[in-house]
KELUMTOR-23003 format. One record per residue (C-alpha): x, y, z; residue number from 1. Coordinates in steps of 0.02 Angstrom, whole numbers, padded with zeros to 5 digits, m for minus. Layout:
BEGIN
<node x="X" y="Y" z="Z" i="NUM"/>
...
# end
This chain:
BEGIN
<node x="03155" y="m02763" z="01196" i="1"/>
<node x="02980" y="m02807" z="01218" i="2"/>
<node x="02944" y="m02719" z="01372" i="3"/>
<node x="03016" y="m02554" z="01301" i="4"/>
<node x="02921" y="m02566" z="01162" i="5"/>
<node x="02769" y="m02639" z="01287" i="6"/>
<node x="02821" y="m02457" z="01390" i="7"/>
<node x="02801" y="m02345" z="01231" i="8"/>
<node x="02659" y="m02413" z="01176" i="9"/>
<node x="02558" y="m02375" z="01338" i="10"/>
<node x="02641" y="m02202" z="01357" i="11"/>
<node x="02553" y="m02149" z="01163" i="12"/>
<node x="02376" y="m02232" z="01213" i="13"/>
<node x="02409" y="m02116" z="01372" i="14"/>
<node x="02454" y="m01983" z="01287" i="15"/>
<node x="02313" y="m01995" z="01149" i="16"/>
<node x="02190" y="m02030" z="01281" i="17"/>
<node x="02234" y="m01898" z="01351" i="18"/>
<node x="02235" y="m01783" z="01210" i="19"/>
<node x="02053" y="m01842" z="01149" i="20"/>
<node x="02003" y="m01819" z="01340" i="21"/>
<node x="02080" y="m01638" z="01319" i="22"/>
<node x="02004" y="m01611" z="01146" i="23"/>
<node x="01820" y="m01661" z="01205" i="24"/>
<node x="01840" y="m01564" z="01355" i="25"/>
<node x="01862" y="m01405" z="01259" i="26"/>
<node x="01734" y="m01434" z="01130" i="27"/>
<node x="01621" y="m01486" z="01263" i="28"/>
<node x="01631" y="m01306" z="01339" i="29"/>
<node x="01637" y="m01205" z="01178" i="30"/>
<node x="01472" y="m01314" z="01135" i="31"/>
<node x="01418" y="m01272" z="01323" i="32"/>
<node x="01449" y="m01075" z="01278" i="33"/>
<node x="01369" y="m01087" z="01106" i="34"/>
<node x="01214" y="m01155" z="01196" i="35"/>
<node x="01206" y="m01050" z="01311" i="36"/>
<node x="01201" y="m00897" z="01174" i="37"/>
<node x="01085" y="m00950" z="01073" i="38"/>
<node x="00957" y="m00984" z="01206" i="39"/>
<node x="00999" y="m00802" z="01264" i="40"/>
<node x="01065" y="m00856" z="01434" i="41"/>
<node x="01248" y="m00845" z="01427" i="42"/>
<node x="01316" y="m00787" z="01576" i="43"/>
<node x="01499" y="m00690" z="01605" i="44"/>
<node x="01489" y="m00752" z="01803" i="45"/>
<node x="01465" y="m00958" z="01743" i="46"/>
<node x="01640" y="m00967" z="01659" i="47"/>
<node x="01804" y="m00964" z="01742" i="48"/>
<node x="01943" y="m00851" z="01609" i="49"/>
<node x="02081" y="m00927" z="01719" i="50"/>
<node x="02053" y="m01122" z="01716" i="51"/>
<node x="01995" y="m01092" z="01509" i="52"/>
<node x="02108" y="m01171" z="01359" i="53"/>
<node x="02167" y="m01023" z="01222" i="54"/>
<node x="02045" y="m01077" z="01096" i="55"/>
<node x="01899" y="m01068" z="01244" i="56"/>
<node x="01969" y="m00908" z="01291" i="57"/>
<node x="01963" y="m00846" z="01102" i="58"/>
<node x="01758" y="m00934" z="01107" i="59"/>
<node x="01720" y="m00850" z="01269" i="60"/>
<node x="01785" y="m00654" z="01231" i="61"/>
<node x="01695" y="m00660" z="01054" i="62"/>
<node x="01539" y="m00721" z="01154" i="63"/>
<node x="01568" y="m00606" z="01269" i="64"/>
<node x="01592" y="m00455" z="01143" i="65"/>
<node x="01414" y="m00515" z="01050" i="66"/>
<node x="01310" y="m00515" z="01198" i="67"/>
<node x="01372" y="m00333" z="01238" i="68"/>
<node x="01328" y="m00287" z="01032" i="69"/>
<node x="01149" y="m00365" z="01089" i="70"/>
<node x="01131" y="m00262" z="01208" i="71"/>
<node x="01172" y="m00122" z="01146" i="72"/>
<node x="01070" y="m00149" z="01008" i="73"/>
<node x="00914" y="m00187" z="01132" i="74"/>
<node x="00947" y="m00023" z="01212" i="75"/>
<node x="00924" y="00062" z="01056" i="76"/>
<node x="00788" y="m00003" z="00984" i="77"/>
<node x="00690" y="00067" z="01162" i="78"/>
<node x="00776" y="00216" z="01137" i="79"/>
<node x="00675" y="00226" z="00963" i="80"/>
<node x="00495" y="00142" z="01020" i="81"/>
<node x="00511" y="00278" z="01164" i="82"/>
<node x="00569" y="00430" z="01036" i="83"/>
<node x="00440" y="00350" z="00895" i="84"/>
<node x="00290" y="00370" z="01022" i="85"/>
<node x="00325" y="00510" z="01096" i="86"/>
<node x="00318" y="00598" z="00920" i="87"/>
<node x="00162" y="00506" z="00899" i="88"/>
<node x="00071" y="00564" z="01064" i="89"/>
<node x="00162" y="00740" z="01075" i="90"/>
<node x="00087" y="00776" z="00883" i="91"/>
<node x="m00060" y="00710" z="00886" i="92"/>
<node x="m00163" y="00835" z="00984" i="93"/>
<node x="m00071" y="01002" z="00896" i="94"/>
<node x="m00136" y="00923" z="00736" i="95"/>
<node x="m00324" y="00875" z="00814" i="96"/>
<node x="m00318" y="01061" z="00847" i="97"/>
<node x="m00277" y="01118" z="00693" i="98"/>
<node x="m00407" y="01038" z="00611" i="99"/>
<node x="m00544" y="01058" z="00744" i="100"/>
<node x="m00496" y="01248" z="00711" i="101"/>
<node x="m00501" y="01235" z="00519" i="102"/>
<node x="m00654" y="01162" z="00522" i="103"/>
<node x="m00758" y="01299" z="00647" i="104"/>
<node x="m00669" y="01431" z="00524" i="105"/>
<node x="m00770" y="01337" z="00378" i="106"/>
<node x="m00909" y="01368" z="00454" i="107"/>
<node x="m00913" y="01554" z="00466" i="108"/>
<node x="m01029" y="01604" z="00355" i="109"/>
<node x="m00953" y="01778" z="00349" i="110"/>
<node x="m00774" y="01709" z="00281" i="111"/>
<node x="m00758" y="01772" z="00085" i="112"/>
<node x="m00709" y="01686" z="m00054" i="113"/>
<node x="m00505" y="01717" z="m00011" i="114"/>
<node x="m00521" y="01681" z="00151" i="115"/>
<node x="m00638" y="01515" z="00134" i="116"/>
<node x="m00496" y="01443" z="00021" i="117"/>
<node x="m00371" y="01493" z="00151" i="118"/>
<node x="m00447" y="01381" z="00260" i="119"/>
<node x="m00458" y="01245" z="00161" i="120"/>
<node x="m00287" y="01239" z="00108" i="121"/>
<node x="m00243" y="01253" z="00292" i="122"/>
<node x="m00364" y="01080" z="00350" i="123"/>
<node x="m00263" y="00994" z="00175" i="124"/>
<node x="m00094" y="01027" z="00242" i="125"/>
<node x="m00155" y="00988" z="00417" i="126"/>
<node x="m00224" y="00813" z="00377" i="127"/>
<node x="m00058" y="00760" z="00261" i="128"/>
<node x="00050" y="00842" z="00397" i="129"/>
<node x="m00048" y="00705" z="00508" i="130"/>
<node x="m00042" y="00559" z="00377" i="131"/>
<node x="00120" y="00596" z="00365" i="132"/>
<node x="00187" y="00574" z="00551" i="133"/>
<node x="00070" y="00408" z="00568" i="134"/>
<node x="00161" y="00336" z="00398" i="135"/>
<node x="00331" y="00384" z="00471" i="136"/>
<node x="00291" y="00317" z="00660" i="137"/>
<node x="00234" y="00133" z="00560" i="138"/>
<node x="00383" y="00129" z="00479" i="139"/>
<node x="00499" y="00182" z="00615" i="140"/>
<node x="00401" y="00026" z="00705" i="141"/>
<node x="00428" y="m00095" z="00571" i="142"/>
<node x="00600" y="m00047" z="00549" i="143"/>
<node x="00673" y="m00022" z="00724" i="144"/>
<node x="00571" y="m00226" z="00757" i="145"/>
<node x="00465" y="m00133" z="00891" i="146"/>
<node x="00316" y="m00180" z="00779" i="147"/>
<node x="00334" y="m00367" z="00715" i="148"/>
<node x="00230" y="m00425" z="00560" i="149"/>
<node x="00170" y="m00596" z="00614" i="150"/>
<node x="00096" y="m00692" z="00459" i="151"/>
<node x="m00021" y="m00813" z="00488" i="152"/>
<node x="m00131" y="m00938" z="00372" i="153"/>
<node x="m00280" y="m00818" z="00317" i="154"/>
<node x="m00424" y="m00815" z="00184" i="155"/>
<node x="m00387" y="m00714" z="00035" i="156"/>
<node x="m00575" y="m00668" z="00017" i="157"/>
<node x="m00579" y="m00597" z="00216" i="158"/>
<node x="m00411" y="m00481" z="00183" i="159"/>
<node x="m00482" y="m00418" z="00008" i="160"/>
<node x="m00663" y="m00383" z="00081" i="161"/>
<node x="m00569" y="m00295" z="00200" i="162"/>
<node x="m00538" y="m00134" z="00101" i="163"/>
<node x="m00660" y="00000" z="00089" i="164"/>
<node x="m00634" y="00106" z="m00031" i="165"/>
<node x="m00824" y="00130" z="m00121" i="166"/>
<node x="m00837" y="00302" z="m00043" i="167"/>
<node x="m00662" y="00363" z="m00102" i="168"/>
<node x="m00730" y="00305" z="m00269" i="169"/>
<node x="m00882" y="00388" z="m00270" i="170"/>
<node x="m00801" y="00546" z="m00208" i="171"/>
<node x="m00668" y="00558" z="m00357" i="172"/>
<node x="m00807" y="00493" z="m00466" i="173"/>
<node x="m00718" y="00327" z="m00523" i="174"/>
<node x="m00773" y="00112" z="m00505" i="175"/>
<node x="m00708" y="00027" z="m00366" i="176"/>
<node x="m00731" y="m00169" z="m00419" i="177"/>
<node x="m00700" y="m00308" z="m00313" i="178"/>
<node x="m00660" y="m00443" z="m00462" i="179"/>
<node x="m00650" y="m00632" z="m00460" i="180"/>
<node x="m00576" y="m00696" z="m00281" i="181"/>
<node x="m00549" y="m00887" z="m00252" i="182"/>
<node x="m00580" y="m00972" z="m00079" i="183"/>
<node x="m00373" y="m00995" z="m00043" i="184"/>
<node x="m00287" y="m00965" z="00112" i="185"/>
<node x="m00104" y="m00879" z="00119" i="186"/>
<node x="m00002" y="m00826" z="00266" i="187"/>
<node x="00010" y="m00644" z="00280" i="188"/>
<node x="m00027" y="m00543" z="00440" i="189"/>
<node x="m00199" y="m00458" z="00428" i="190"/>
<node x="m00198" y="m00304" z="00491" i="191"/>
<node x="m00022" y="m00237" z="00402" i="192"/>
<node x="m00060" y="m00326" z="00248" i="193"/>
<node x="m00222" y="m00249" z="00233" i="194"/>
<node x="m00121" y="m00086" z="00269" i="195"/>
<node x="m00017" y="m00131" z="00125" i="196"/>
<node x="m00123" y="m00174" z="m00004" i="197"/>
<node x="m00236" y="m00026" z="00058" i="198"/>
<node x="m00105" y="00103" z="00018" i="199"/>
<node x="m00090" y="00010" z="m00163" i="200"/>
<node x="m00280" y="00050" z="m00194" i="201"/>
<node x="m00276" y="00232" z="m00130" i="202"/>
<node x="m00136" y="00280" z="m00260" i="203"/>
<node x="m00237" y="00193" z="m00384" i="204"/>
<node x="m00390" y="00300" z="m00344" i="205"/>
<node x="m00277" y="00445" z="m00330" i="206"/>
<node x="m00213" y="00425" z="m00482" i="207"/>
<node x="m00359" y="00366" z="m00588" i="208"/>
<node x="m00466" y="00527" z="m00666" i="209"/>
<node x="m00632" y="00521" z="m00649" i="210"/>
<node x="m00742" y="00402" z="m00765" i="211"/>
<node x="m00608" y="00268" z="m00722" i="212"/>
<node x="m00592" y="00083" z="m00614" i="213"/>
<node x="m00499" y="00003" z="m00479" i="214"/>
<node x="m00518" y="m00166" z="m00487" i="215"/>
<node x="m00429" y="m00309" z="m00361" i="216"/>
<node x="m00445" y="m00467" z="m00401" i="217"/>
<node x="m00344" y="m00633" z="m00357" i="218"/>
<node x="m00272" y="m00785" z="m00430" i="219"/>
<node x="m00220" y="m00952" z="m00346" i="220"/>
<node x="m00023" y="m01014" z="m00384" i="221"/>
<node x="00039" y="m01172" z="m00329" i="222"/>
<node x="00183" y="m01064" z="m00204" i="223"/>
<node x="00088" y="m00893" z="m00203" i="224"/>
<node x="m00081" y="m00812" z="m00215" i="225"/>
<node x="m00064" y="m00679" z="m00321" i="226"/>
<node x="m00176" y="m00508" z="m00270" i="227"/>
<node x="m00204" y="m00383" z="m00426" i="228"/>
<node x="m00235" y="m00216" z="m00412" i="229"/>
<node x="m00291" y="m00171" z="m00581" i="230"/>
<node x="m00319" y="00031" z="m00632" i="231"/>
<node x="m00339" y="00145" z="m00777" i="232"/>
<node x="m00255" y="00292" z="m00720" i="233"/>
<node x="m00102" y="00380" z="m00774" i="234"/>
<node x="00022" y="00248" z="m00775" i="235"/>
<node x="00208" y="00264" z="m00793" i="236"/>
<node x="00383" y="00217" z="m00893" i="237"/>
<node x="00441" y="00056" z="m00883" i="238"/>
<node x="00612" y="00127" z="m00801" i="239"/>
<node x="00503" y="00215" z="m00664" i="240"/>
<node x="00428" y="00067" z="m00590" i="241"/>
<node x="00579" y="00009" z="m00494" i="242"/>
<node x="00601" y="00183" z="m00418" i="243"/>
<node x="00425" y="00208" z="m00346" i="244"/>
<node x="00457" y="00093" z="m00198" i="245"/>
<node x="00584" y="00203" z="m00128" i="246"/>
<node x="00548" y="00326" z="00015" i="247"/>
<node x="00487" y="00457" z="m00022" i="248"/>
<node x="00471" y="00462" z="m00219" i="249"/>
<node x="00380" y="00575" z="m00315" i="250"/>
<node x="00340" y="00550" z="m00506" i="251"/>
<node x="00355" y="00707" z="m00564" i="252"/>
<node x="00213" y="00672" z="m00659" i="253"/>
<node x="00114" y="00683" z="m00491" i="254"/>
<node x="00218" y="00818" z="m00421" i="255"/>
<node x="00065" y="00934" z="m00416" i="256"/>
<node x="m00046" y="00759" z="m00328" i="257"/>
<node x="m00058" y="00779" z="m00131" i="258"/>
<node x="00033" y="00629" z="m00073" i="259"/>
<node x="00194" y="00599" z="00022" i="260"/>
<node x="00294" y="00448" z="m00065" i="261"/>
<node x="00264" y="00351" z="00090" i="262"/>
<node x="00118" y="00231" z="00034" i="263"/>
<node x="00209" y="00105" z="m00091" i="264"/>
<node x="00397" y="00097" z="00025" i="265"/>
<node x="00288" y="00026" z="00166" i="266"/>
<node x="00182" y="m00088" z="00072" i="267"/>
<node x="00345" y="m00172" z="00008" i="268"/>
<node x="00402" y="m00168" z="00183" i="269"/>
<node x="00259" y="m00251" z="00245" i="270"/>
<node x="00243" y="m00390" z="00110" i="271"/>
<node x="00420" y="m00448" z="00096" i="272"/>
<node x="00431" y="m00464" z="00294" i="273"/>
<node x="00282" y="m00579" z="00260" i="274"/>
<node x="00405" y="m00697" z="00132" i="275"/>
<node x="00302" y="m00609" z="m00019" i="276"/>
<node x="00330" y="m00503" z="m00156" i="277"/>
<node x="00266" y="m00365" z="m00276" i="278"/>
<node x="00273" y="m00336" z="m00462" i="279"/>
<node x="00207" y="m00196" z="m00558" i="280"/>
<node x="00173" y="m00190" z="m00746" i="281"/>
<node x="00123" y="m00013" z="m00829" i="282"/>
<node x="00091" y="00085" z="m00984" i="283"/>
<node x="00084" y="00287" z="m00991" i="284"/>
<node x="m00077" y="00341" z="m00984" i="285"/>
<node x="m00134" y="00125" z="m00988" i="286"/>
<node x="m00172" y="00125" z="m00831" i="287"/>
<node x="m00046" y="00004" z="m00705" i="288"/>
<node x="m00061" y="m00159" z="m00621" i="289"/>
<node x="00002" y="m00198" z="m00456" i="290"/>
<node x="00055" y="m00399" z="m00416" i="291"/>
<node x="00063" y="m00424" z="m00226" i="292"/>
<node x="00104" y="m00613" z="m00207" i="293"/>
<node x="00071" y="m00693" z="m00033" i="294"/>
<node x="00151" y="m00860" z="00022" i="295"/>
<node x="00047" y="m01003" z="00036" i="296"/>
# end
């Protein structure tokens, strides 16, 4: 009796050993796959189908089936950096012309009055033609993660002395100001955030009459710095501030203003790829405040 029960005790620790020896063996190469795809070097060739277990099977063909969706994916995002800069190059000199030809026109002296302002409204449309392509090419780049925004620790003061605006100012006949700016450091990439908060300022000239002020100024959080671009233009209704971010939105306040709806979608682009945010606060005819906060 005690050898039976001697003999069935050893054939369950065999069989349990055995199972745990099966069960390890399987998790070891579904961990071995996992690995492998996530350091981007999972290969169909290093895995045998036939000597795999069901549930490594199951692992291996939904592996399988995301490396081919990466792939395709990768072959589409080069289809769109090579479509996005071939628009880029194959526009840019038709427009250079354009403008090039505008401009000798303007300087006929012979042109009348009709004719003068034909030519002017022909270099206006040429240039937002062009500002329109390059807004459309960034985003395209942005979105389609040919163009990366890569923040890194910066000084606030550098990024805000940055924009240069004073002429733009001058020219519409309104203050620029450059306000209070603390010595703090953020991470933000330089060159699109400057982009971004660049494209803030220009619709606050643009939409400031003359006599008014654009001021930015900054304040230091214990998460964020906060950038403010302050200005005394037109403003806007409180429901209208969550609608100016999308592509292509025109107030139709502004409907008559040159401008695109581009400016404000890819400065929120821009700053919440960076971890950040933006808040606006406005009054009709008060003048509006734009909040871009930048991680710290």
């Amino acid at each position: 009796m005690t050898g039976v029960l001697a003999a069935a005790v050893a054939v369950l620790l065999a069989v349990l050993a055995f199972f745990f020896y099966r069960t390890n063996k399987i998790w070891g190469g579904i961990e071995h796959m996992i690995d492998a795809a996530k350091e981007g070097v999972f290969l169909e060739t290093d895995f045998d189908e036939g000597r795999l277990s069901r549930l490594e099977s199951k692992m291996y063909q939904y592996l399988i089936s995301g490396q081919t969706a990466r792939q395709q994916i990768e072959g589409e995002r080069e289809k769109i950096k090579t479509l996005v800069s071939d628009i880029s190059h194959q526009t840019k000199t038709p427009i250079a012309n354009m403008l090039l030809y505008a401009q000798l026109l303007e300087e006929n002296k012979c042109l009348d009055e009709e004719a003068q302002n034909i030519v002017f409204q022909i270099e206006g449309q040429a240039d937002k033609l062009n500002f329109l392509i390059q807004s459309l090419v960034k985003i395209s780049r942005l979105e389609s993660g040919v163009i990366a925004v890569r923040p890194e620790k910066g000084r606030i003061k550098s990024l805000i002395d940055g924009l240069d605006f004073e002429e733009a100012a001058r020219r519409k006949k309104i203050t620029f100001l450059i306000g209070e700016v603390p010595e703090v450091t953020a991470f933000f990439d330089e060159k699109w955030t400057l982009e971004a908060l660049s494209n803030i300022v220009d619709n606050g000239i643009k939409y400031t009459p003359s006599g008014g002020e654009v001021e930015v100024s900054a304040r230091d959080y214990e998460m964020f710095v906060r950038i403010d671009i302050k200005d005394t233009g037109i403003g806007m209704e409180e429901g209208e501030t969550a609608k100016i971010f999308s592509r292509f939105y025109r107030s139709p306040a502004v409907s008559r203003e040159s401008g695109v709806g581009i400016g404000l979608y890819l400065a929120r682009e821009i700053i919440s790829r960076e971890g950040g945010y933006i808040k606006v606060s406005s009054r009709p005819m008060k003048g509006s405040v734009f909040s871009v906060f930048l991680a710290k």
